[in-house]
C-alpha positions as CSV (number, residue, x, y, z in Angstrom):
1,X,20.1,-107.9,-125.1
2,X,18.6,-109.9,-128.1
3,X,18.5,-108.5,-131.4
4,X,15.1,-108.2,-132.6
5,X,14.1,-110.1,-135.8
6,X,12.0,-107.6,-138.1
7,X,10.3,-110.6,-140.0
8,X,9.5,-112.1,-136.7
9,X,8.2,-108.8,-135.1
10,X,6.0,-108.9,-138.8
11,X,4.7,-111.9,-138.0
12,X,3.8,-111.3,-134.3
13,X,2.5,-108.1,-135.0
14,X,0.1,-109.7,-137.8
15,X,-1.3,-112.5,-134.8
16,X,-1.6,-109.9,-131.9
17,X,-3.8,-107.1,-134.9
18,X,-5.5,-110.5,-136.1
19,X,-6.2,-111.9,-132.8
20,X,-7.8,-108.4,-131.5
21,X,-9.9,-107.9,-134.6
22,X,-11.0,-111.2,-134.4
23,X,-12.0,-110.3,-130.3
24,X,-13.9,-107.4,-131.6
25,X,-15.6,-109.0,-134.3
26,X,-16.7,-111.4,-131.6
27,X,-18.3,-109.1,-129.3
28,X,-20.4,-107.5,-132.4
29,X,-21.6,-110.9,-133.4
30,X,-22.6,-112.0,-129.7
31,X,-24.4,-108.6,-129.0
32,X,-26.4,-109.2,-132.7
33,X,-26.8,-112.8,-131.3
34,X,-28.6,-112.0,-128.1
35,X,-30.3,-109.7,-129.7
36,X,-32.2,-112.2,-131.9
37,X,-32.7,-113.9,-128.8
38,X,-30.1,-116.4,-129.0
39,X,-28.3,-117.7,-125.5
40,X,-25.0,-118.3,-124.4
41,X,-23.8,-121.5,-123.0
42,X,-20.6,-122.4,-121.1
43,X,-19.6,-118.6,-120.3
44,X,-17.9,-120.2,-116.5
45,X,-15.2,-121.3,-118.6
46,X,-14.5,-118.3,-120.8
47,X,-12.2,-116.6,-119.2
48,X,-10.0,-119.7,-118.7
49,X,-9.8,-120.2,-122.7
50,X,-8.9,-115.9,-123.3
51,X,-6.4,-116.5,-120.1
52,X,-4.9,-119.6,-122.3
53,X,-4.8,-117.3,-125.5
54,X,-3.3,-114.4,-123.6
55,X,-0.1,-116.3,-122.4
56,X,0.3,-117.8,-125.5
57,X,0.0,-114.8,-127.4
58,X,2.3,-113.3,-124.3
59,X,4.9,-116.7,-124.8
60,X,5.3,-115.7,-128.9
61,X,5.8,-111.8,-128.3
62,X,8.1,-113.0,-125.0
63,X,10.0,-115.8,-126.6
64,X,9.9,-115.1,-130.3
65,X,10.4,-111.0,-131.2
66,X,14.2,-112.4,-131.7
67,X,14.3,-115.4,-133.4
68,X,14.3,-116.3,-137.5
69,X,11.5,-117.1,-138.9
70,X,10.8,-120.7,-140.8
71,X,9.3,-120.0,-144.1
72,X,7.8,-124.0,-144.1
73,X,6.3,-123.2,-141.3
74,X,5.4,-119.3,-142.4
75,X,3.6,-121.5,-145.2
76,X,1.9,-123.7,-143.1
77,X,0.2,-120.8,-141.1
78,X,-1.3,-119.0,-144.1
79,X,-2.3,-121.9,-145.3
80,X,-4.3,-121.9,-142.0
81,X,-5.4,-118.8,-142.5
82,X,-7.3,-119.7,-146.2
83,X,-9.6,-121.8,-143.4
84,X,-9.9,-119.5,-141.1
85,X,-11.6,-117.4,-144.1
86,X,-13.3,-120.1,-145.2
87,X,-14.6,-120.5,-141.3
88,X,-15.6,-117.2,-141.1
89,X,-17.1,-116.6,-144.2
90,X,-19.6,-119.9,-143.9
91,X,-20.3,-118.7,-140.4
92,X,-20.9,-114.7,-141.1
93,X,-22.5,-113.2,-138.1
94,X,-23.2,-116.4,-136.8
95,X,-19.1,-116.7,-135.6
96,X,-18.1,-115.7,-132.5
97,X,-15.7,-116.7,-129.8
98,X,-18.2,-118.0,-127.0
99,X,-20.7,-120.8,-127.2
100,X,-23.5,-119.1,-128.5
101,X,-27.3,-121.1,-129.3
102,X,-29.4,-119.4,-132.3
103,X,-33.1,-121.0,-132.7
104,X,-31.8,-121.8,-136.0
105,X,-30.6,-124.7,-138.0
106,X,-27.0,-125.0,-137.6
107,X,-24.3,-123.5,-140.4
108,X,-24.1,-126.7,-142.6
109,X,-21.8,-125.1,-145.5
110,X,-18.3,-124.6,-145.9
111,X,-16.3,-126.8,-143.5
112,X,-18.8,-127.7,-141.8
113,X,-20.1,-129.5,-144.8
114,X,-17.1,-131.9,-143.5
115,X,-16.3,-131.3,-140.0
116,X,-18.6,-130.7,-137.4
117,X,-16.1,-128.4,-135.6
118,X,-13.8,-126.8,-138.0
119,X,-13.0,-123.7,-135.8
120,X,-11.4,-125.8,-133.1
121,X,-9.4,-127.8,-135.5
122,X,-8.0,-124.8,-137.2
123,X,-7.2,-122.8,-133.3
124,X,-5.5,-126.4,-132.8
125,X,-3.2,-126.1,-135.7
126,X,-2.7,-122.6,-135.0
127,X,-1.6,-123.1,-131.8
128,X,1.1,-125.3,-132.5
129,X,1.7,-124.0,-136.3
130,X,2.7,-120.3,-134.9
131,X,5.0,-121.3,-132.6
132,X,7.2,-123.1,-134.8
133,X,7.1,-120.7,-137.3
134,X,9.6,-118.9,-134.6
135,X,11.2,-121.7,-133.6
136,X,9.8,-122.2,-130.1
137,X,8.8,-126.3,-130.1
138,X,8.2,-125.8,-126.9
139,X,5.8,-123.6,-126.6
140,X,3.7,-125.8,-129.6
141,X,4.0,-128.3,-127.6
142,X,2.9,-127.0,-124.2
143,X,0.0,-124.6,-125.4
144,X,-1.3,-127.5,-127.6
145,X,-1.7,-129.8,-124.0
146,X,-3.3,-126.9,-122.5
147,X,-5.7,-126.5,-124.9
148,X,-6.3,-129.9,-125.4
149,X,-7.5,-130.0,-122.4
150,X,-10.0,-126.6,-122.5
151,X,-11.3,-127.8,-126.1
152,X,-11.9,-131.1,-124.4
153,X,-14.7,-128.9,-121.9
154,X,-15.5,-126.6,-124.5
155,X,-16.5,-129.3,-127.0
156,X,-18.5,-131.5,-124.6
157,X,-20.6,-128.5,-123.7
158,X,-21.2,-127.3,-127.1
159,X,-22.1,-130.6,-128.0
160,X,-24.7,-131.1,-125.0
161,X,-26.0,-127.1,-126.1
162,X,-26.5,-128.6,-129.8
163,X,-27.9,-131.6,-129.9
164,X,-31.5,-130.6,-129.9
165,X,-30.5,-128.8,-133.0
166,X,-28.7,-131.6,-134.5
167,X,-31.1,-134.2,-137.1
168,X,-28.4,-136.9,-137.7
């Protein structure tokens, strides 16, 4: 049996807490959301991008409980995790894991003063950056096609939900 890496076991424990107070931050903001009369957009393909986090969240814990952990890369994720702060703190109750449309103008500060999707391009660094702080290449590499390929769906229809909103 594999010996178990406490720093690793650290650092998995700190995606799986973050990752499920991020689900049930989510759920708040969507339910405040609606409530305002906002509507969501895309839910069909939902469950396909929490199925995608699940095994990769499943492939870390499975794969990586035993192995060392890369302080370059250790770096590299917190640095990810000044955006995500940044993210969430320009978004407030506006941020939420589903595609949600708010009669409002659109969160303009922050990132999004310089990317129009800055969420997605932190979950993409995050998704190969957290992997290779274990070690496992492999599973960057293969969760980063996968959700290529969701963000690719996920964008368009975001995209199509906001452009009414947009004024460029």
């Amino acid at each position: 049996m594999p010996e178990i890496s406490i720093p690793a076991v650290l650092f998995l424990t700190f995606v799986v807490v973050q990752r499920l107070g991020e689900l049930v931050l989510a759920k708040r903001n969507t339910a405040r959301l609606l409530e305002r009369g906002a509507v969501e957009v895309g839910a069909s393909h939902y469950p396909v991008i929490v199925a995608l986090h699940t095994c990769w969240i499943l492939a870390l814990v499975f794969f990586g409980f035993d192995q060392a952990v890369s302080v370059l890369w250790l770096i590299v994720f917190a640095g990810l995790q000044a955006m995500r702060v940044w993210i969430l703190a320009s978004l407030g109750e506006r941020w939420t894991t589903r595609i949600i449309v708010l009669d409002e103008p659109l969160v303009r500060a922050g990132p999004f003063a310089f990317l129009r999707h800055p969420n997605y391009v932190l979950v993409v660094a995050e998704i190969f950056a957290a992997p290779m702080v274990l070690g496992l290449f492999w599973v960057a590499v293969v969760f980063s096609v996968l959700n290529a390929a969701v963000l690719a769906l996920r964008i368009s229809v975001e995209e199509r939900a906001l452009k009414p909103m947009r004024s460029e």
